[in-house]
N, C-alpha and C positions, 0 to 999 in steps of 0.2 A: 910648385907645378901650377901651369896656366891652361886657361881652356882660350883657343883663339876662335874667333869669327871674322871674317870681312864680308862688310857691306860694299855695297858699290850704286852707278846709274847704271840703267842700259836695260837693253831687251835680258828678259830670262834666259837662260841657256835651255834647250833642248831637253838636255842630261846632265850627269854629274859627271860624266867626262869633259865636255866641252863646256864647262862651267869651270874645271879646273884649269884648264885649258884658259879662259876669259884669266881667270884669278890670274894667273902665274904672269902672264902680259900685262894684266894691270899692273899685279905686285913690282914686277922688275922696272916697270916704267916710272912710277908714281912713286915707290918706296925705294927704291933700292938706285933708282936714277938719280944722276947728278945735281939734276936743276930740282928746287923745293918747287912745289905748288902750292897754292891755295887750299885749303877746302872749298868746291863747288856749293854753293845756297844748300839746294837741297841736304848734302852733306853734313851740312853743321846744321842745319834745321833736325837731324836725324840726332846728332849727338847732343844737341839744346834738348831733345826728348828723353831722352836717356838719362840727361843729367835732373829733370823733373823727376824723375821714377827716383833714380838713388843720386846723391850728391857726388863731386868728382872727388877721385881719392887724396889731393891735394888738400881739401876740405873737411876730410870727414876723421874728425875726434872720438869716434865711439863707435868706429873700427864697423861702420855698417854698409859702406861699400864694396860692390862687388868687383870693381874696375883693379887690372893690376898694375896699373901703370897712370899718370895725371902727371899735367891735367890730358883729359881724354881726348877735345880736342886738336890736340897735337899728334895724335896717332895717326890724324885723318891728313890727306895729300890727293886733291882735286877731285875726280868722282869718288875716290875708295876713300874707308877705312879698314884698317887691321888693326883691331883692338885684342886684348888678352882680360879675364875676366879670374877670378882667383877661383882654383877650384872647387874650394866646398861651396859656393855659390853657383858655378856655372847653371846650373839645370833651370833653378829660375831666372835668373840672368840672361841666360842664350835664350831660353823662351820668348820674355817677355822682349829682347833685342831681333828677333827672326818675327816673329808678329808683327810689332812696329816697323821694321824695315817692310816687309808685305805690306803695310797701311799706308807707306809712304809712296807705294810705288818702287822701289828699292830689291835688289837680289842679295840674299843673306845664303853664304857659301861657309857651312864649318869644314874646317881644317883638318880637325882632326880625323872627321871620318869621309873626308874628300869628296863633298856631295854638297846640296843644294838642302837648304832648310824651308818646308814649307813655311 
């Protein structure tokens, strides 16, 4: 079992409706669309942060990442990512990933409880 988050650019949403609303137009365009994208600078500037805090799970021998999926960069497609995070890890994981995304400038949307993370 995973705990997801997407990050993204853009104006905050309002609420966690219309934030899910933003998500799901991202999602289908950037993920689930035909053509790949890039990760946008700031994008991979966010998961270059992430990977300073814990190593990608591509890398890590001593099973101390929280990431469920690597390399992490590859989750990511133009402004968004949607990454998966292992869950006996989430709590600090999604923390310290919803903080830095807010540090960045960035809108950090969990999934699972279809809201907006301060």
């Amino acid at each position: 079992m995973t705990y997801d988050l997407a990050v993204w650019e853009g104006e905050r949403p309002a609420d966690d409706k219309t934030a899910g609303r933003v998500f799901t137009e991202l999602y289908d365009h950037y993920i689930d669309g035909e053509l790949d994208h890039r990760p946008t600078e700031r994008i991979a500037a966010y998961v270059a942060a992430l990977l300073e805090r814990w190593c990608d799970m591509t890398e890590d021998e001593s099973d101390t990442s929280p990431w469920a999926t690597g390399p992490l960069i590859d989750e990511a497609s133009g402004p968004l990512i949607y990454f998966a995070m292992r869950w006996s890890m989430a709590e600090e994981a999604s923390a310290y990933a919803a903080f830095l995304a807010e540090s960045m400038g960035l809108v950090c949307f969990d999934v699972q409880q279809d809201g907006l993370r301060p």
